[in-house]
N, C-alpha and C positions, 0 to 999 in steps of 0.2 A: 397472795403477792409472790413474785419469783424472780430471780434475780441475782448477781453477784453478792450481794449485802446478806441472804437469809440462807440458813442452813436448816434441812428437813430433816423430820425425822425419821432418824436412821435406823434398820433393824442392824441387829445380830449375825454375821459368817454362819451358814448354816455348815460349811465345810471348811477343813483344815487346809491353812494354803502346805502344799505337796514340800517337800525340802529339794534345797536347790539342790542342782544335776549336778555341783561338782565337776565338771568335765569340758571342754571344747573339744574338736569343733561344737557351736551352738546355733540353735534354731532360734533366732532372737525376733520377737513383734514389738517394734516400736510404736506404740500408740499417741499420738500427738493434738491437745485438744485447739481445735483451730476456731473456738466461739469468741464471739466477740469480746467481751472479757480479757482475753488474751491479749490483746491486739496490741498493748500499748511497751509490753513484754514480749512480744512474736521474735522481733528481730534475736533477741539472746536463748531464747528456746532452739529458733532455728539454728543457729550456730552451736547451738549444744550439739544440735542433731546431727549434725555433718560431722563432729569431731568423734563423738561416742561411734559412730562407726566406723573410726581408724584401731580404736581400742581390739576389733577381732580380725583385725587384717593380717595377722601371723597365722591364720589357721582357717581351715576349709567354713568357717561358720558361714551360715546364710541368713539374711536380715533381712525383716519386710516392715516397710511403712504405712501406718493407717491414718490416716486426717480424719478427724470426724469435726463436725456442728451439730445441727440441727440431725445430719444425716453421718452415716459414713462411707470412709472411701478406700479401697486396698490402691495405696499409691506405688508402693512396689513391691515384687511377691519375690519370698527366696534371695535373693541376691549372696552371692557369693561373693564376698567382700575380699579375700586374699586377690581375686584376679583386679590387677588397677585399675583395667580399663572400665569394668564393672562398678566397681568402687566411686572412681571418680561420676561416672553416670548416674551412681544413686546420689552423690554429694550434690550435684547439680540439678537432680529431681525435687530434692530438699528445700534447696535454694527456693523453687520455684513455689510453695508453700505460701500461701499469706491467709494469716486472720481474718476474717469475714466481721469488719465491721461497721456492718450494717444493722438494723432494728433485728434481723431473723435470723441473727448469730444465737441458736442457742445451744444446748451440752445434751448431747445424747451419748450417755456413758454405756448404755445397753447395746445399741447400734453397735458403739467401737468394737466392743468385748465379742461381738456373736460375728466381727466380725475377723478379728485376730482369730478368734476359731478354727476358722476355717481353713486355717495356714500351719495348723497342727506346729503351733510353736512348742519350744521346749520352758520359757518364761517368754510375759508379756510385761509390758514398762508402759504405764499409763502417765504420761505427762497432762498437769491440769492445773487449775486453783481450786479445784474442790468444791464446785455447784453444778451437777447434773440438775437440768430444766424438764427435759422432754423424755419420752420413753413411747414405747409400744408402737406399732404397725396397724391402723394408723397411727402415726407422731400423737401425741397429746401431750397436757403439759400436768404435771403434777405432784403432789407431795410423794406417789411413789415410784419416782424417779431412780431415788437411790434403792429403793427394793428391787425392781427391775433390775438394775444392773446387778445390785448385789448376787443374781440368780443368773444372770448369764458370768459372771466370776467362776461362780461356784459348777456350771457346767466346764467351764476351761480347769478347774486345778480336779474334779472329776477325771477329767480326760487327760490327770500327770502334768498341766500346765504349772509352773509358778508363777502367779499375780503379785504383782509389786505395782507399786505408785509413785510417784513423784510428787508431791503441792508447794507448787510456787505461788510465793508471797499469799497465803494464804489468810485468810479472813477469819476473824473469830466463829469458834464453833465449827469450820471446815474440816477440819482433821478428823472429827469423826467419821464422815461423808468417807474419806480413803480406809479409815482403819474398820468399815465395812464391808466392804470389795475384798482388801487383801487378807487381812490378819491383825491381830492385837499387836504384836511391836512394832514400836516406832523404831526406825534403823536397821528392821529386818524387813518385817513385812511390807512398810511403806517408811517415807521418807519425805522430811517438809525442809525447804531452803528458800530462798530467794533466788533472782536471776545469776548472781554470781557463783555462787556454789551449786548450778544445776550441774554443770560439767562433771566435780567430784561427786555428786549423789549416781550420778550416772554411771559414773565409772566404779564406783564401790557394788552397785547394783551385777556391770558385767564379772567383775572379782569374786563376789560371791559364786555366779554362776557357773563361772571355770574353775572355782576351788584353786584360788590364787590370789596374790594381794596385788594392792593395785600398781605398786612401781612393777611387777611382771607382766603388764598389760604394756602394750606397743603406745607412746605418745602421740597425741595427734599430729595428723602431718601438715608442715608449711602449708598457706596457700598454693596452689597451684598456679606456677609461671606460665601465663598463657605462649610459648615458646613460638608455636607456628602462627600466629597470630599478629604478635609483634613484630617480627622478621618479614613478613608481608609487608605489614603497615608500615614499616622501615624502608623496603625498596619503592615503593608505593609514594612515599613521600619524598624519596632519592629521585624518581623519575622525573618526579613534578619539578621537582626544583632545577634539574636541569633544562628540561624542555623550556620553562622560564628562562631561565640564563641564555638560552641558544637563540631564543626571542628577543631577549635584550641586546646580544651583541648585534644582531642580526639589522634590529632597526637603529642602534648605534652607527652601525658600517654604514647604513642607507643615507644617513644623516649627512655624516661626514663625506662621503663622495659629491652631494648636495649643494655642500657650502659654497657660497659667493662669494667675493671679492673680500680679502681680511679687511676688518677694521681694530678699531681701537691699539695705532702705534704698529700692527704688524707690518714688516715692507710686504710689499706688491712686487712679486716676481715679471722684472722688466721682460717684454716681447725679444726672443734670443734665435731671430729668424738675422740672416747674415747679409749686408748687402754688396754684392762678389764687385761691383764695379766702384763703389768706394775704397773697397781692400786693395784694388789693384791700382788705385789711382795712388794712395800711402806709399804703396810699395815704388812705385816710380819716383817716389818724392813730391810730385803735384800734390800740393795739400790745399789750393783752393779749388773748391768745388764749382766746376760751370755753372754761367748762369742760366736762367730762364732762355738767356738771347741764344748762347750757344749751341744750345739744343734745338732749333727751333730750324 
């Protein structure tokens, strides 16, 4: 049986995880596990994600994200976090992340690691709950799952890597599953929290590796004001609202040029056309008007 609930059995670190670099700039692999499992936890992961990479923005560090499931994936390679414009792009790559949960969400912890490899980091940060399902090329599923990984770990801290972990909300028996990838201490080699304190595991994790504590790490940064965006949508709806209004007067004035005859108590402006041979008859004094006969 395999699954979130059972934990395998785990060998032994055949190698010693490497001592942290001490130093930035830093060549950082974010490892991020996107199985289903996850899913119900994804959205605080993900936002861990995006902040922990404001943590090396004072400094030329370069930072790469791996998603794995069943398979893995290099979502961003290098990035140069000091430059914003970069920064913000990886933040919104992040963003774009979701748990896979469906039936074929499972944890290939071997895939992720051979595939942080590849990106010749200086430490990798394995975010998880601590159940590797699948392993080997082809995929299969297995109890040595965590030995597989445990062997591609041990190729990364060979090659000067330091392996660290993360296990969120983790399940009884899980912690050993991490503290066989990286290393025997809990709070150096790996590290177990919940959703709310992944951010400070995170962040203790990048202190260790620049040889600093963590208030000398840069805070994460506000949200980003979408500024050109708003300011659009701003005149965008300025325009509307006038061409409306221009409309409305428009068939107002139509109206009212229109109208008929007042009613309701208005006067009726009497007909103020002049009749000159009445006027002139007043003015002589004649004030009876001819009749029918005299005219005739």
């Amino acid at each position: 049986m395999l699954g979130g609930d059972l934990c395998f059995a785990a060998a032994q670190p055949n190698t010693p995880n490497p001592p942290w670099p001490a130093r930035c700039p830093l060549r950082l692999g974010l490892v991020v596990d996107q199985s289903s499992s996850m899913a119900q936890r994804f959205g605080d992961v993900r936002e861990a994600a995006r902040n922990v990479v404001d943590s090396l923005r004072d400094k030329h560090s370069e930072v790469s994200i791996i998603g794995f499931d069943a398979d893995a994936e290099v979502v961003a390679r290098a990035v140069d976090v000091s430059d914003d414009d970069a920064r913000h792009d990886l933040k919104d790559r992040i963003d774009e992340l979701e748990a896979n949960a469906g039936a074929g969400g499972a944890t290939n912890w071997e895939a992720a690691l051979v595939a942080a490899r590849s990106l010749d980091p200086d430490v990798v940060i394995l975010v998880t709950d601590g159940f590797p399902t699948v392993y080997g090329d082809p995929v299969r599923e297995g109890e040595e799952a965590v030995a597989a990984a445990a062997a591609a770990a041990d190729q990364l801290k060979n090659d000067g890597t330091r392996v660290s972990a993360v296990g969120v909300d983790l399940a009884t028996g899980a912690e050993e599953n991490l503290r066989t990838i990286t290393g025997p201490a809990r709070g150096n080699d790996y590290y177990t929290t919940d959703t709310t304190g992944l951010l400070r595991r995170l962040y203790e994790i990048v202190a260790n590796s620049c040889g600093v504590s963590v208030a000398a790490l840069p805070r994460p940064e506000p949200p980003e004001f979408p500024l050109a965006r708003t300011i659009l949508g701003s005149l965008a709806g300025l325009a509307l609202l006038t061409f409306v209004a221009f409309l409305f007067r428009r068939r107002r004035g139509a109206a009212t040029g229109a109208r008929g005859p007042a009613r309701g108590g208005r006067a009726v402006v009497a007909d103020q056309r002049i009749d000159h041979g009445h006027l002139t008859r007043q003015l002589r004094g004649d004030r009876n008007p001819p009749s029918t006969k005299d005219q005739s």
